[in-house]
N, C-alpha and C positions, 0 to 999 in steps of 0.2 A: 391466485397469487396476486399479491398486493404489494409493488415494488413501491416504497416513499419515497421520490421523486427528490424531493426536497431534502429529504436527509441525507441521499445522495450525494447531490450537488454542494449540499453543505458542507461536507466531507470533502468532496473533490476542490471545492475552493480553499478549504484551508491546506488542502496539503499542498495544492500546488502556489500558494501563500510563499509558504514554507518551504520551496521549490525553488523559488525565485533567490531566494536567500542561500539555497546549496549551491544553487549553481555558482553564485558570486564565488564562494569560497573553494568549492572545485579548480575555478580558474586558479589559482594558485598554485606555486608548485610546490613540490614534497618540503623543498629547504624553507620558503616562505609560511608554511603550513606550521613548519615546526617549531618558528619564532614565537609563535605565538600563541600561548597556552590556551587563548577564549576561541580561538578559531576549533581546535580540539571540543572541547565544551560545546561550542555553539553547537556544531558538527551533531556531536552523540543526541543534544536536544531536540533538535531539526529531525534528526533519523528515529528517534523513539517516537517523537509526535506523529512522524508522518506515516511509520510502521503500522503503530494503535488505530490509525485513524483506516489504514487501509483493511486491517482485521476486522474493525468494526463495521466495515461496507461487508466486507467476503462472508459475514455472520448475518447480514441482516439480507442478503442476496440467496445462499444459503435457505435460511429460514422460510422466508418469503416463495423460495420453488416448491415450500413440501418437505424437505428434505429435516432431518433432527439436527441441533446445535451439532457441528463439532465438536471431537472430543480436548482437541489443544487449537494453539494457533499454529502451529505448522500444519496441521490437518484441515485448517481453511482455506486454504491456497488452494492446497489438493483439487479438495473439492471443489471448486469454481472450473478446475480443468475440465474435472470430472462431468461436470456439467454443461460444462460448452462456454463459459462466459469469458473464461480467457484459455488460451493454448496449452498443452498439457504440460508440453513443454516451458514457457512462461512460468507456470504452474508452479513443475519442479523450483526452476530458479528461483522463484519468487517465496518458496517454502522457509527456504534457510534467512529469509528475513525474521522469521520467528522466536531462533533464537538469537541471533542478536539482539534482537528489541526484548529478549529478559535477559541477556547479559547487561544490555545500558539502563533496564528500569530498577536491576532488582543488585549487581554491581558482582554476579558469581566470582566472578575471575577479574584478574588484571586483565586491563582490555589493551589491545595492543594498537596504539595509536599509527602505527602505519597500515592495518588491519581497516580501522575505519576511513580512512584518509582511501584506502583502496575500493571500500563498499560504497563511498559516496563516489566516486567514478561510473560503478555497477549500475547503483540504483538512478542513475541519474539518464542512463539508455533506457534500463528496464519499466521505469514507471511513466514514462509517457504510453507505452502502447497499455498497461495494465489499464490506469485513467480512460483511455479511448475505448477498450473494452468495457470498461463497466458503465461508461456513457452511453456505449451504442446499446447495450442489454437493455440499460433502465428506458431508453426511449423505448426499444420495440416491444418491452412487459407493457408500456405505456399504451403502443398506438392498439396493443392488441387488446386491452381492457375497453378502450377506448369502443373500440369496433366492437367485443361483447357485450358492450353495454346500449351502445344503437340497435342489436337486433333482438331484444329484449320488448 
């Protein structure tokens, strides 16, 4: 298993980029949220990018153990429980990010803007421990390559 380090990190720095950016507008309240239609906007953009980018770690994490692609992106989540890399529980939570991120890419339903107004509250606990799990993972796939590859 061959975790890319760097794709990783690539990924973890733009979404916590884009992190920085939630949280501004999290401080907001419901009534100031609502003035303002690009806050809305911004919101669903910031939550798609950073959803994708998180799926695309949980696939390449996934992959990288051995295991077969996922059959969807809520089944990525799963999986990473499944595996130990984050809590099973986390997991769950963290599953129902899947569809929201194709209700905002692909537009099924009227999205109800107090709906996301409420997920960026969510996601804004839940994704610093997710971040810190897939950081502590990639290190120790790392330090252990590291060390099969000295007794070689």
């Amino acid at each position: 298993m061959v975790v890319d380090k760097k794709l990783i990190f690539r990924k973890i720095n733009l979404i916590v980029r884009d992190l920085e950016k939630l949280k501004a507008i999290s401080a907001l309240s419901w009534q100031e949220y609502q003035k303002k239609f690009d806050y809305e906007a911004l919101t669903e953009r910031y939550l798609e990018r950073t959803i994708g980018r998180m799926i695309d770690i949980n696939f390449h994490l996934i992959i990288e153990n051995g295991c077969p692609p996922p059959e969807d992106y809520f089944s990525s989540f799963r999986m990473l429980g499944e595996l130990g890399i984050i809590s099973r529980d986390l997991a769950e939570h963290l599953a129902r990010l899947a569809g929201l991120r194709n209700r905002l890419a692909h537009e099924y339903d009227v999205i109800d803007e107090r709906k996301i107004y409420n997920e960026l509250k969510n996601i804004l606990k839940e994704l610093p421990i997710y971040l810190r799990a897939v950081e502590k993972f990639s290190d120790q796939n790392n330090r252990q390559r590291i060390i099969k590859l000295g007794n070689k």
